[in-house]
Residue, then its C-alpha position, 0 to 999 in steps of 0.5 A: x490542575x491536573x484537569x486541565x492539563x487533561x484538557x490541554x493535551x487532549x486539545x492538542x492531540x485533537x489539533x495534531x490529528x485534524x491536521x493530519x486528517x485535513x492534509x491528507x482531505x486535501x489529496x484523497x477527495x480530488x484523487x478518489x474524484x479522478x480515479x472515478x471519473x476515469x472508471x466511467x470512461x472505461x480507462x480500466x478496460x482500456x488498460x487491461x488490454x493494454x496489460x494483456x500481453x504482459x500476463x503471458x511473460x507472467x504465466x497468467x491468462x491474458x484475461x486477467x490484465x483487467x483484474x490487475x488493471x482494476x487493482x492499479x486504478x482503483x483498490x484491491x476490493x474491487x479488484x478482487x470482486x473482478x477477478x471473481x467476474x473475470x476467472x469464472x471457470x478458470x482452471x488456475x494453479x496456486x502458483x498463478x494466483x500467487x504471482x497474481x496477487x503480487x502484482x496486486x499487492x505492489x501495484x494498486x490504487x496508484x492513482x490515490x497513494x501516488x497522489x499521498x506518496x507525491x504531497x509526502x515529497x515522491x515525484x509520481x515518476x519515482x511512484x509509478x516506476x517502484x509500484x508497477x515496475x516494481x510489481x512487474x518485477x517482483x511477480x516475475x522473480x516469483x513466476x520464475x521461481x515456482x516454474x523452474x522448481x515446480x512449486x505450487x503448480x496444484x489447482x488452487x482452492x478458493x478459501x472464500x467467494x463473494x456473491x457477485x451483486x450489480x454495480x453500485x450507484x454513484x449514490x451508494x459509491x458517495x455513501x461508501x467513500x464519506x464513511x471510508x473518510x470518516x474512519x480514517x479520521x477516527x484511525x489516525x486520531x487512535x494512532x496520534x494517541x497511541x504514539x504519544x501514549x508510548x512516547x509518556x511510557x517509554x516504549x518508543x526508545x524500545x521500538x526504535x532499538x528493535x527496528x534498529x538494524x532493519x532500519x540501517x539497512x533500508x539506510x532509514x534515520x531511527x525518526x521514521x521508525x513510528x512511521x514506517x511501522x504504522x504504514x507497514x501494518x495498517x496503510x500507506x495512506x495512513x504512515x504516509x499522511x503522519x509522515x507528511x506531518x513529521x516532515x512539515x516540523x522538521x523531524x524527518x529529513x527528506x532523504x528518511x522521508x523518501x526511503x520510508x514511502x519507497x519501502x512502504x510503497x512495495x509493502x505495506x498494510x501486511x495484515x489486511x491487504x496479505x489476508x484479502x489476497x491469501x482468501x483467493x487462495x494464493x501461498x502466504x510465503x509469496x506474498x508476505x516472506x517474499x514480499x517483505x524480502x523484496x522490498x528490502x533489498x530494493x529499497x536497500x539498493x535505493x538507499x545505497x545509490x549515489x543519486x540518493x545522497x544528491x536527493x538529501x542536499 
């Protein structure tokens, strides 16, 4: 009896994570095609230069439009790899690389989580305004700050540097997306198990009572509390696809739907992502406190905005 009971829930918990893993195929594979494609033809090139003058206004060297380019169309490795390429014997302060990072962090792989963030219900207009206009702003209140005040304006120090190696085949670039695929499978069956193994011990009320207060400020219903905790510390991709699942079984309303991809949209995978931009050197209370702070009050405003209340009908 009990064996099968076993049986019949790991079954279930199988089917619920090849759900999610097959939605979120559906939207990665076609997105992770285009975005290469357009980095053959140069379009990353293309739009560095097209971002140039806007590194002046940030108090960044125009060169590093290509590295916050990068970031935008492709992932924030590669990104990092070009700033390496692209810095050489660049003489940055603290302060640049800090104001650097967030517009990496905010603004990047726009092309693939847009495609998430629009199958979850956010048009690519909605996506494309938050994500790089909300870098553009974020990395400006931050520029603004440190100048006026005179903060973190000592050469930075590089806390790690890769060995720059030759571009990797398109064969080895099929190799290395096949095994990132293969362990978001195995991380989103972890997280369907972990979610309901707090569900069974009660933990999940706790969690929600926890987040509470953050929760009614972002005006987020406590139901997207698992979802927006997982984006916020692994991924996007990842709160995003079982947010996609939560929506298609009706426990997430389109209005919680919405605001918790806005809020994860400005910050989320804190851990990994904050620890790649810290190993360039950048200050942690810029892009994590702040960023944090930032995506509060945003998505509080957003929240809070008539047009919102219409979107819930």
């Amino acid at each position: 009896m009990s064996t099968y009971h076993l049986l019949d829930g790991l079954c279930s918990v199988l089917k619920d994570a090849l759900r999610v893993y097959v939605t979120l195929l559906k939207i990665l594979i076609p997105a992770l095609l285009i975005v290469k494609g357009l980095e053959l033809l140069g379009v990353v090139d293309w739009l560095g230069t097209l971002l140039a003058p806007l590194m002046n206004v940030l108090g960044l060297p125009e060169q590093l439009g290509v590295v916050w380019a990068a970031a935008l169309f492709t992932n924030l490795y590669t990104a990092i790899a070009v700033f390496f390429q692209v810095a050489g014997d660049m003489s940055l302060s603290v302060e640049q690389v800090t104001v650097l990072g967030a517009l990496m962090l905010v603004g990047h792989s726009i092309p693939v989580e847009g495609a998430v963030a629009k199958r979850a219900g956010v048009p690519w207009w909605a996506t494309l305004a938050l994500r790089v206009g909300g870098a553009l702003l974020f990395a400006w209140l931050l520029h603004c700050f440190y100048s006026t005040f005179g903060l973190l304006q000592a050469p930075v120090e590089l806390i790690w540097q890769p060995s720059l190696s030759s571009e990797p085949t398109l064969s080895g670039w099929a190799v290395a997306q096949l095994e990132t695929l293969a362990l978001i499978f195995v991380i989103i069956l972890a997280l369907i198990v972990l979610l309901k193994l707090l569900r069974k011990l009660g933990l999940e009320r706790w969690i929600h009572l926890v987040l509470l207060p953050l929760l009614k400020l972002l005006g987020i219903g406590r139901s997207a509390a698992n979802v927006t905790v997982i984006g916020f510390t692994l991924g996007l991709s990842y709160g995003a696809g079982l947010l996609i699942r939560d929506v298609q079984n009706g426990v997430l309303s389109k209005r919680d739907s919405t605001l918790a991809l806005c809020f994860l949209g400005l910050c989320h995978s804190v851990i990994e992502d904050t620890l790649l931009i810290l190993m360039l050197g950048a200050d942690v209370a810029g892009i994590l406190w702040a960023r944090l702070l930032f995506a509060v009050v945003v998505v509080a405003i957003i929240a809070r905005w008539p047009a919102t209340e219409v979107s819930n009908k």
